[in-house]
C-alpha positions in Angstrom: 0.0 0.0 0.0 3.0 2.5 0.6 3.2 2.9 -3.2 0.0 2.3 -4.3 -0.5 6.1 -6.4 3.0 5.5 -8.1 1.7 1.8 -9.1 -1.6 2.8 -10.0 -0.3 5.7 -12.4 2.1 3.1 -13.8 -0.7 0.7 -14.6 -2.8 3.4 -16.1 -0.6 5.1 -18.3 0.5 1.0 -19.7 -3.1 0.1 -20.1 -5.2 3.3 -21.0 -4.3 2.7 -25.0 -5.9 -0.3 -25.1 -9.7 -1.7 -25.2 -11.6 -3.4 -23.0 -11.5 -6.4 -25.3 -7.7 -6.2 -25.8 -7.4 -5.7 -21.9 -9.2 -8.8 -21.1 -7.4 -10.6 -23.6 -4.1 -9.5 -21.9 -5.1 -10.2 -18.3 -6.7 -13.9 -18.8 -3.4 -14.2 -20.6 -1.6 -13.8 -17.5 -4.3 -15.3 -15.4 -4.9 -12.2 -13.8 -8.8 -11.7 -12.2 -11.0 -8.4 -13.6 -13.6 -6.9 -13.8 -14.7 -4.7 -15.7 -17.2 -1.2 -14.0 -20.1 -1.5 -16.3 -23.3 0.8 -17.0 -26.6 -0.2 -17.7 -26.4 -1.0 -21.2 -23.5 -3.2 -20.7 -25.0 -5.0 -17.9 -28.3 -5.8 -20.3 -25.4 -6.9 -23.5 -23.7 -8.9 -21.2 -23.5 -12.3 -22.5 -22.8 -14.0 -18.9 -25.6 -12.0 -17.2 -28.1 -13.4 -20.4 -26.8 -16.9 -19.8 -28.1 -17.0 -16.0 -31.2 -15.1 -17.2 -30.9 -12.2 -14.6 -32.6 -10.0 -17.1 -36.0 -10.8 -17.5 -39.1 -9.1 -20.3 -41.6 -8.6 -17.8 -45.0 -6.8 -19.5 -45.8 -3.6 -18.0 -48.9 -2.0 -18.9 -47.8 1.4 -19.6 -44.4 0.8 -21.2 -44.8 -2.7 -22.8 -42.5 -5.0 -22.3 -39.2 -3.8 -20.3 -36.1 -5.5 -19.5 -35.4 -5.6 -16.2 -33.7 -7.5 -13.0 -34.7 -10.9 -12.4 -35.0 -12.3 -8.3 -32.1 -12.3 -6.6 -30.8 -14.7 -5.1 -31.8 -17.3 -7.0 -31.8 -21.2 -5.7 -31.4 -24.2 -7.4 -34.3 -25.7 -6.5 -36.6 -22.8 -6.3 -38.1 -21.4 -9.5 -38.5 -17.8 -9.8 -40.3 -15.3 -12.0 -41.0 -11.4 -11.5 -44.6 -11.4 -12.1 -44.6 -7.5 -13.2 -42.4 -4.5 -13.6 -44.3 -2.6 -10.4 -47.7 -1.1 -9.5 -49.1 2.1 -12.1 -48.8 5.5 -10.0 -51.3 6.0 -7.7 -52.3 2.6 -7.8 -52.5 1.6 -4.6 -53.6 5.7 -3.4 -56.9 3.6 -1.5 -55.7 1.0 0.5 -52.3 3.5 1.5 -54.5 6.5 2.3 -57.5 4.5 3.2 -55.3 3.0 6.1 -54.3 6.1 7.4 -57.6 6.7 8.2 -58.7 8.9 4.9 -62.4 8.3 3.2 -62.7 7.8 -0.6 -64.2 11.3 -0.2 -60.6 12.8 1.1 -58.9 10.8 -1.2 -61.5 11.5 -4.4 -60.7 15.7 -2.9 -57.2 15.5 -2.8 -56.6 13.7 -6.3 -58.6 16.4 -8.2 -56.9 19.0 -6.3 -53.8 17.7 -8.0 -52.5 16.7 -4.4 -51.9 13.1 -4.6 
């Protein structure tokens, strides 16, 4: 750790010409463990992640059909499904509000007054 920031620069300035594909091929070369910081996008391309099936098309009402996380963790003997993408806005504005003790009169006044 006592030269970590003259190692790290070192590595960076060797390595930052190169692709992530070329970089992979050079560390599994040298049988050196990586990982690469991914985004969205790359998480939804990435062939590994597609293989286990931890993105799932789930049908959503407003949007269509969405890619999205699957259950995790998964078991091997439990089957798993994500039955849909999450509940509309104001879906559930009765039974929350309704709990709290509001009427569907209170609820009905605040929706049209924008509120909720």
């Amino acid at each position: 750790m006592k030269n970590y920031q003259a190692i790290d620069a070192i590595v960076s300035e060797a390595i930052s010409h190169l692709t992530l594909d070329q970089l992979r091929t050079r560390l599994h070369a040298h049988e050196v463990g990586f990982s690469p910081i991914y985004d969205a996008a790359d998480v939804f391309a990435d062939p590994h992640f597609i293989a286990r099936k931890t993105i799932v098309s789930v049908a959503d009402d407003e949007l269509g059909d969405i890619r999205m996380q699957c259950v995790v963790p998964r078991f091997s003997e439990t089957e798993v499904s994500v039955r849909s993408a999450g509940p509309a806005l104001g879906q559930h504005n009765h039974e929350t509000y309704g709990a709290l003790g509001l009427t569907a009169q209170d609820i009905e006044r605040l929706r049209a007054a924008g509120i909720i």
